[in-house]
N, C-alpha and C positions, 0 to 999 in steps of 0.2 A: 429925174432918173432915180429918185430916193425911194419914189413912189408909183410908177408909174402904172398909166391906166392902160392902155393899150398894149403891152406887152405881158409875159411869163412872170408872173411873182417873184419865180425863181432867180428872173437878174436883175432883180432889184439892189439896190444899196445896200440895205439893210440886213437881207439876207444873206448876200455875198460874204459882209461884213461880221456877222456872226458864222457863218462855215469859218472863214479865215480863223478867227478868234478860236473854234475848236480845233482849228488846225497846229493854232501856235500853241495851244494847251495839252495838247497830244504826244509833244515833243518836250524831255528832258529839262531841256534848259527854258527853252520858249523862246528860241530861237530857231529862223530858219530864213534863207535868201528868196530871191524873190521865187527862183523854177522853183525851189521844193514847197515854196508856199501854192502854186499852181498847180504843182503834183498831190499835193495831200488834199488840199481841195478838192481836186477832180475826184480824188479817192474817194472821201467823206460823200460827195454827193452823187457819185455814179454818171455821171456824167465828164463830156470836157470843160472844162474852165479856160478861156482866154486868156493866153497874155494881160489884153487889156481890161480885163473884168475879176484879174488880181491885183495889176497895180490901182485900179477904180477899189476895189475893198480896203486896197493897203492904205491907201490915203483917206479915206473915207475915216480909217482907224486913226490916222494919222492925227486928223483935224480937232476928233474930238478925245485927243489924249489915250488912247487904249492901245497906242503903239508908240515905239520909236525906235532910229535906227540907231544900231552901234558902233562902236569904232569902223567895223568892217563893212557896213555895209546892208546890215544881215535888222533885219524885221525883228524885233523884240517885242514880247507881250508886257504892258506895265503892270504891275503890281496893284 
């Protein structure tokens, strides 16, 4: 799925995973919950973004440390 051949570039991992990252960069603090991370995404690429292909970016971010969540809940950008 990180890479995939038979599908749209566009929903790839990696891709996903950098839209998100300018999403949380766009924002103040570099925080944002899971919808507004859906919503800013959609925005950034003009298109819909999925539920499941923000939380698949979020975690994606997740794994290789360029995110984590806060007390609340909420999607943080690391440092």
């Amino acid at each position: 799925m990180l890479l995939p051949r038979e599908q749209s570039p566009w929903n790839c991992g990696y891709y996903l995973g950098a839209v998100a990252l300018q999403a949380l960069g766009d924002v103040a603090d570099g925080k944002l919950d899971l919808l507004g991370l859906q919503e800013r995404m959609s925005l950034l690429t003009k298109r819909a973004i999925s539920p499941t292909q923000a939380i698949a970016a979020a975690a994606w971010l997740y794994l290789i440390d360029a995110v984590k969540l806060d007390e609340n809940g909420e999607i943080q950008k690391c440092v």
